[in-house]
N, C-alpha and C positions, 0 to 999 in steps of 0.2 A: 693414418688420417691426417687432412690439415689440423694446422695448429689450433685449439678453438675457440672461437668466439666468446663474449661474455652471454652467452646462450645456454641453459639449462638441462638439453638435451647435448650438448656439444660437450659443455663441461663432463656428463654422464660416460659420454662414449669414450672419450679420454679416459676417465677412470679405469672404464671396462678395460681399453687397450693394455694400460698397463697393470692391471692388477687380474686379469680373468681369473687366476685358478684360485682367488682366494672367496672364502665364503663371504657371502655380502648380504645375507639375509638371511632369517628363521622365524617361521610363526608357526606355529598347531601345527608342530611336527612335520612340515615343509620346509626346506632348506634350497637356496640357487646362489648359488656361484656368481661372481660378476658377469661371467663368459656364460652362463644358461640364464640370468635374466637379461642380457644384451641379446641372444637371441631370441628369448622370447617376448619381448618387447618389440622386436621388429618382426615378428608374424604378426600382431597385434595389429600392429600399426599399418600396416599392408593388408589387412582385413578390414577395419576401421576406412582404411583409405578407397579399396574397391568397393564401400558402399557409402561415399561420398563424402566424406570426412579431409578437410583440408585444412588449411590456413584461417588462420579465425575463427574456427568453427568451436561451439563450446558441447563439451561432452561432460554429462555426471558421472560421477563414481558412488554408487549407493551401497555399500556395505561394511561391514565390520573391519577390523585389519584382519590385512590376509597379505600373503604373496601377489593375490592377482590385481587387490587393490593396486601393489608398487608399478606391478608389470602395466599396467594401467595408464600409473602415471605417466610414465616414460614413453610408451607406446604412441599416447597422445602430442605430448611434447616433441616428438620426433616429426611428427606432421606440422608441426607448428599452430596446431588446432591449441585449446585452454579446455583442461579439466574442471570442472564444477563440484569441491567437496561438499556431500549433501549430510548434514545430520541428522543420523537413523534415531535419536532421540529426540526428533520434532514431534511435535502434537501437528494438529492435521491444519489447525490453523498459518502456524510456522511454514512447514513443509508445502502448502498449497501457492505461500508467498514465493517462496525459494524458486519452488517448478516454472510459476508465473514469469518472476522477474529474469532469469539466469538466460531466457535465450538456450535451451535444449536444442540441439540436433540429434545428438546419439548417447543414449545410456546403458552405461553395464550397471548391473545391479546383481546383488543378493540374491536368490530366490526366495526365501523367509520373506522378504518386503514387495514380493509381487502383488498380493493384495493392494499394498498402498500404490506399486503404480498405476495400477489399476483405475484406481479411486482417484488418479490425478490425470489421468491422461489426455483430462479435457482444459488441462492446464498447459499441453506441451503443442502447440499448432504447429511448429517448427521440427517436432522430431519426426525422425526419417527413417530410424535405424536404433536397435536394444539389443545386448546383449547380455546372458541369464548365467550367473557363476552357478554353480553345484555347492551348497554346503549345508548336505544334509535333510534337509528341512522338504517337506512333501507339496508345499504352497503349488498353487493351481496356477500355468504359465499358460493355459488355455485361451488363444485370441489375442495375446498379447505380441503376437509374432517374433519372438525372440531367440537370437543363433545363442547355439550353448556355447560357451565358454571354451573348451577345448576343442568343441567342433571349430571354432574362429580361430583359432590357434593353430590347426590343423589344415584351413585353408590357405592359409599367411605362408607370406616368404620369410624365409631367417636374412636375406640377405640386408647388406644396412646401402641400399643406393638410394637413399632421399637426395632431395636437394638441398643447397644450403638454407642456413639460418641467421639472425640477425638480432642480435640485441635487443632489438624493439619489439620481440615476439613477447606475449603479453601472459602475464599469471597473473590468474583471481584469486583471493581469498574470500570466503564467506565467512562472515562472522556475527555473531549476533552479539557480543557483549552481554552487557550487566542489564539493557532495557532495551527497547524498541524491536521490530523486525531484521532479519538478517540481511547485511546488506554487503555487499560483493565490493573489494578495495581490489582494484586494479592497477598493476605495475608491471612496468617493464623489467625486460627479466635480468637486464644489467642491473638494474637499479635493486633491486631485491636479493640478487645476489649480494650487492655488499650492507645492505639495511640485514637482512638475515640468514645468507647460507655463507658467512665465513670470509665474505669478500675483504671485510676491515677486523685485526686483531683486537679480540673486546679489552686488551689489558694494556698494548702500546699504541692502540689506533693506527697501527701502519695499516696502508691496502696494498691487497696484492699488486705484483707486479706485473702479471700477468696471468691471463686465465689458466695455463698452465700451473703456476704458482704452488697451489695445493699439492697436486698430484706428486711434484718436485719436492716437496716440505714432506711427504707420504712417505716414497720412497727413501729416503734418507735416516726415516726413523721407521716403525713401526705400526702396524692396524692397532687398532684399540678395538675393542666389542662394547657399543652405548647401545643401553635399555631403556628408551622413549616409551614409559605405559600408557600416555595416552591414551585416544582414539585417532586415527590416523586425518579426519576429517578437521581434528584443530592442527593449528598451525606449528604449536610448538614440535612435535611429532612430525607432521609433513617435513620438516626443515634440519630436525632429527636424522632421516632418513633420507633426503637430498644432501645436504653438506659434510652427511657423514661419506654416503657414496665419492663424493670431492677426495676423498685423504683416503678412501682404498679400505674403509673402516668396515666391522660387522655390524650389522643391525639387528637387533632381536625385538620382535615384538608380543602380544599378544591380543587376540582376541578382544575379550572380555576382560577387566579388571575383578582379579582375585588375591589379598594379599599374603596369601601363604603360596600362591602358584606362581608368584612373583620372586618372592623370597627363592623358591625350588628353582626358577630358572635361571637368575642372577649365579646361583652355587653350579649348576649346571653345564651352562655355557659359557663360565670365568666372566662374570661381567666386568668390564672396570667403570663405568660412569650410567647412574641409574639418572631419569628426566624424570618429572613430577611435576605434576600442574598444583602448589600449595596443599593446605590442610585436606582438601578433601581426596588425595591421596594418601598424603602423610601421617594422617592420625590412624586410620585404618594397617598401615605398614606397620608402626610403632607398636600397637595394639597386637598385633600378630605375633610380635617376637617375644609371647609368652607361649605360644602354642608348644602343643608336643612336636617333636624333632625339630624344632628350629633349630636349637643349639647343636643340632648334628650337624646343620650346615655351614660347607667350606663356603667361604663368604672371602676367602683371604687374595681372591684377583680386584676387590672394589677397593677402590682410591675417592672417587668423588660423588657425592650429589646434587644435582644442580634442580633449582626449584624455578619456576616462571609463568605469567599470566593469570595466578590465582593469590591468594593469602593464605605467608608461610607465617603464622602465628608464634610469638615468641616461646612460650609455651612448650609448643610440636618443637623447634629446633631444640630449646635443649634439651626435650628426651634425647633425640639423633645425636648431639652431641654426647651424652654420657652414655646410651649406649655405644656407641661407635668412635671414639675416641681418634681413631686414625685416618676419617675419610675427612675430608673438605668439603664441605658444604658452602656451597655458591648458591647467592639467589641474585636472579635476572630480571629486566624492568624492561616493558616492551608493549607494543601496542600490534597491532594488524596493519592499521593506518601510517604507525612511523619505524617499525624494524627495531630493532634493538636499542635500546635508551641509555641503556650500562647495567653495571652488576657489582654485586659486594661478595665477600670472603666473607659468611660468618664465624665468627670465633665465641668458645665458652666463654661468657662473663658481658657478650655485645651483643644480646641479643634483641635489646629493648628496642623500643618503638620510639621517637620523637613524635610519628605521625604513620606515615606507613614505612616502609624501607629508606635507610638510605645509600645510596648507591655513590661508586665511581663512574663519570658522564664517560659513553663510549665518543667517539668523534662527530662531528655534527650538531650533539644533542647540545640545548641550553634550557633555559628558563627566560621567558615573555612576562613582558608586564602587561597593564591593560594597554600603553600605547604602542608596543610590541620592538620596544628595546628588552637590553637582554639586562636581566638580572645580573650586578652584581655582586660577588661574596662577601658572605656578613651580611647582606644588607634589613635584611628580617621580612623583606620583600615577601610578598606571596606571590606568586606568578604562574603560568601555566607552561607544563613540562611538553619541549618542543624540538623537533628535528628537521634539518636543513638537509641540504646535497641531495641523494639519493634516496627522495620517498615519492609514492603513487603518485600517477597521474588522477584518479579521480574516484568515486562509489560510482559504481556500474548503473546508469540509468536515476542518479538521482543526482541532479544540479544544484540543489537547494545545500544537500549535506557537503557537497563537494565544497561550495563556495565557503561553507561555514567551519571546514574541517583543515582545506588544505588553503594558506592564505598566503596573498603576498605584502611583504612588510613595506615601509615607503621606499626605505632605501634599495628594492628590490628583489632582496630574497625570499626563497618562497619557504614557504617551513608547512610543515606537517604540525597539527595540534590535534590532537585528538578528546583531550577534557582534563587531564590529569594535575590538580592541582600540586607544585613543588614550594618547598624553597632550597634556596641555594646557600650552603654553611662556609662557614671562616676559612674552609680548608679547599673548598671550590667542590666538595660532596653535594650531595643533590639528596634531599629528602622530599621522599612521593608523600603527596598528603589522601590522597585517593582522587575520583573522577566527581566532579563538581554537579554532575545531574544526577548524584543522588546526594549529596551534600544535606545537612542540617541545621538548619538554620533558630537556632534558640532562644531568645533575648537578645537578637543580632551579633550570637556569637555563630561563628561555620564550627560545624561541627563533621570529622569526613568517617565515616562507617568503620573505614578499615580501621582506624586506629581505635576504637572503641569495642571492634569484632575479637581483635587481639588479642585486649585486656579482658573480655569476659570467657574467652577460651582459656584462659588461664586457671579460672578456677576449677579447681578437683573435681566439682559435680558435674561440669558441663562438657560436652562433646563435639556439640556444633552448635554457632550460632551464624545469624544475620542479626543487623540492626538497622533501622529505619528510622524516618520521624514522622513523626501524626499530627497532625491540628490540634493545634493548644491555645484557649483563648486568650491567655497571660503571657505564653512565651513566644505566640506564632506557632512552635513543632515544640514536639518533647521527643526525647530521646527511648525509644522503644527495644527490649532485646528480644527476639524471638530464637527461641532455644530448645537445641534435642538435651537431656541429660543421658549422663552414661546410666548401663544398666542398675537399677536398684535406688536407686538416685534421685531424690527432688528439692534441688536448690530452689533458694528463695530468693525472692527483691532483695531483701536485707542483705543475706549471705553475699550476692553477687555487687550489690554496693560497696559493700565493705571492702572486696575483693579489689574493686577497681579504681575506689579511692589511693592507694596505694601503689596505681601504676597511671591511672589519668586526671586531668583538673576536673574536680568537683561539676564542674558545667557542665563534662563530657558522659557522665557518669547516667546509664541508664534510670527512667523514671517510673518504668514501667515493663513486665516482664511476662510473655504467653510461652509457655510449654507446651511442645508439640512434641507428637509421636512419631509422625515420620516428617522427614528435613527434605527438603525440595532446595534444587541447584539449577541452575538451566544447565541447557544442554550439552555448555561447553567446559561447564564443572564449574562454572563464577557462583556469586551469591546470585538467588534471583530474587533481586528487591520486589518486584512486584508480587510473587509470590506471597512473600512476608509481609508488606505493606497491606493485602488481601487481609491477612492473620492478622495483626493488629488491628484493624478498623474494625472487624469484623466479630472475634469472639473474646471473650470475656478474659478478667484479667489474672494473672494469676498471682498471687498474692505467697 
């Protein structure tokens, strides 16, 4: 084939060319080859195509990980249409938005979720065309007019004669963050390529040298097998499983999150680099490796794990650390809106928090002040954590967030800001302080969640938190913890004070504490402040 473009589908087909006969994917006991998801992505996508599916055109993906999800993605991208990841953990409120705002033409879906498209399909005026995956599940596809899955497959041509493609073919993310509705970050696909599938090295900031590049760097050295557990629908997984495809690499995924089926798979299929979205993977993992047969498992292909887009709580690392003494543990700073920020090496004895992480800046990223110079080091400066060169063009259909999110500075560059309060240290390190629109505001000190989430995960009784602030007539907000404890378990105010005096200033220090029974996350595994904000206002205190 031509050389290829900084195009996502181009980059793909390269891979395939030169890596066909090595394994590139596994989930729920399905397995494809480069060379058998290269073909069937292009029946796919010549099925897709003869029912009207082109260029611009936005198609969802409505299901769990699977194989067919990947062959999905690919399929579409090869037309130069944009997939729409939909999360199968929306409430109907969520979901009714998504369908609404995303501009549908054609969906594959689930069959388990045909109920729900059901129930929206007076939300898609634009779709034309659905198609129904098999897994399992007996949901009634009755009037929904939809080609099964393999039947689509089976009318598709394997061959690859598209026409060309062009950098400026577009990927959405949908995202919904820590608060508000999900909103669609739009970028071109050069540009997203080097903000997050591998285009710029996160340790020397070189970029490649050509979109070739990878596949070159591949062959030279060796596949690795990376185990993204996500959901395929967030991004850090998506990107898992694009930039891994770039370097010729195995993908393994799963389904559903299980953390002993995780463990079994990792032993299984030689993982070397496991992905984790923070604590609410990671304490569940750690937890596990007290089960029966753990310790049977050959664990001895893992080298590293890398954490990103949630809070890796000091706490959870250094169990990982002293259990696992010889993997590296990397954690990642990253937004949807600006691509990758940078990442740290954590080591035994570094685990503590200033505020949230702090990081080494990958290239682009800085820190803004409010007149949108850049922070410099040392300066004690607070400023907001920002990326330049290669980030979105805009939030899909909404002007107002665009304006407010992607700006341009006097002197002309344009930066991505998304909310994340940093500063920047003596050493030119970047410490995240968390996102400002849930910030804490106490006797006009800021107070940011995650650093205070941290320190209450630390103590022995507790398992999960969030933290919020509430209307206080003396301080403005107080600092609230809303907390699952582990089994058998019921920390106090007190206990949990005392705990966090010794790792944050007195100010930051919760004032007030509700234990709950079952722990709510949104959909993407973040804290869902609102949720908890709900719980505090609402029910009584616990003492």
């Amino acid at each position: 084939m031509p050389f290829p473009e900084y195009n996502l589908a181009d980059l793909f087909e390269h891979a395939a060319d030169n890596f066909g006969d090595r394994e590139y994917l596994v989930c729920e006991g399905k397995r494809r080859t480069y060379a058998e998801m290269e073909e069937r992505a292009n029946r796919l996508a010549h099925h897709l195509a003869e029912h009207g599916i082109g260029p611009g055109d936005h198609v969802g993906i409505y299901a769990y990980n699977s194989v067919e999800w990947v062959e999905t993605l690919w399929a579409v991208f090869k037309l130069r249409a944009v997939w729409v990841n939909i999360n199968y953990r929306y409430v109907e409120e969520e979901l009714s938005y998504l369908f609404d705002n995303a501009d549908l033409k054609a969906l594959v879906y689930a069959r388990e979720f045909a109920p729900r498209v059901r129930g929206v399909l007076h939300r898609l005026p634009m779709l034309t065309h659905s198609v129904v995956m098999e897994d399992g599940s007996d949901a009634d596809v009755t009037g929904l007019g939809s080609v099964g899955y393999e039947a689509a497959m089976a009318e598709g041509s394997p061959a690859r004669d598209f026409g060309p493609r062009s950098p400026d073919d577009r990927y959405i993310l949908y995202t919904g963050g820590t608060t508000g509705m999900p909103k669609g970050v739009v970028w071109r696909q050069e540009d997203v390529f080097f903000a997050l599938g591998g285009g710029i090295d996160p340790v020397t900031s070189d970029r490649v040298e050509n979109p070739g590049t990878l596949v070159e760097q591949a062959l030279a050295g060796g596949p690795q097998t990376i185990f993204p557990i996500a959901p395929l629908m967030h991004g850090a997984t998506q990107w898992g499983v694009m930039s891994g495809a770039f370097r010729g690499n195995k993908i393994v995924l799963v389904a559903k999150f299980e953390p002993m089926d995780v463990w079994r798979f990792m032993a299984q299929e030689k993982v070397n680099s496991l992905m984790i979205t923070g604590d609410a993977m990671a304490r569940p993992l750690i937890d596990a490796c007290v089960e029966p047969g753990f310790d049977d498992l050959d664990l001895s292909a893992w080298f590293s794990l890398g954490s990103t887009a949630a809070l890796f709580s000091p706490a959870v690392k250094d169990e990982f650390l002293e259990r696992f003494p010889n993997v590296v543990l990397a954690e990642a700073v990253g937004a949807s809106e600006s691509g990758a920020n940078g990442y740290a090496i954590v080591q035994k004895g570094g685990t503590a928090m200033k505020g949230g992480p702090t990081i080494n800046a990958v290239r682009d990223t800085v820190v803004l002040d409010e007149e949108m110079n850049v922070v410099e080091a040392g300066s004690d400066v607070i400023g907001k954590l920002a990326r330049k060169g290669n980030v979105p063009l805009e939030y899909y259909k909404d002007p107002e967030k665009t304006a407010a999110t992607f700006v341009t500075a006097p002197d002309g560059t344009r930066y991505s800001i998304p909310g994340d309060f940093a500063t920047v240290e003596a050493d030119g390190s970047i410490t995240v302080l968390g996102r400002g629109s849930v910030s804490i505001n106490s006797g006009g000190e800021k107070i940011y969640p995650e650093e205070v989430e941290g320190a209450v995960k630390g103590h022995p009784e507790v398992y999960d938190c969030t933290v919020v602030g509430v209307a206080d007539e003396r301080w403005g907000q107080r600092v609230v913890a809303v907390v699952k404890a582990r089994e058998g378990a019921t920390p106090t105010l007190e206990s949990i004070q005392e705990h966090c005096r010794t790792l944050i200033a007195g100010y930051k220090v919760p004032r007030e504490l509700h234990l709950v029974d079952t722990f709510v996350r949104s959909p993407s595994g973040k804290p869902d402040y609102r949720w908890a904000a709900d719980v505090a206002r609402h029910t009584s205190v616990s003492e």
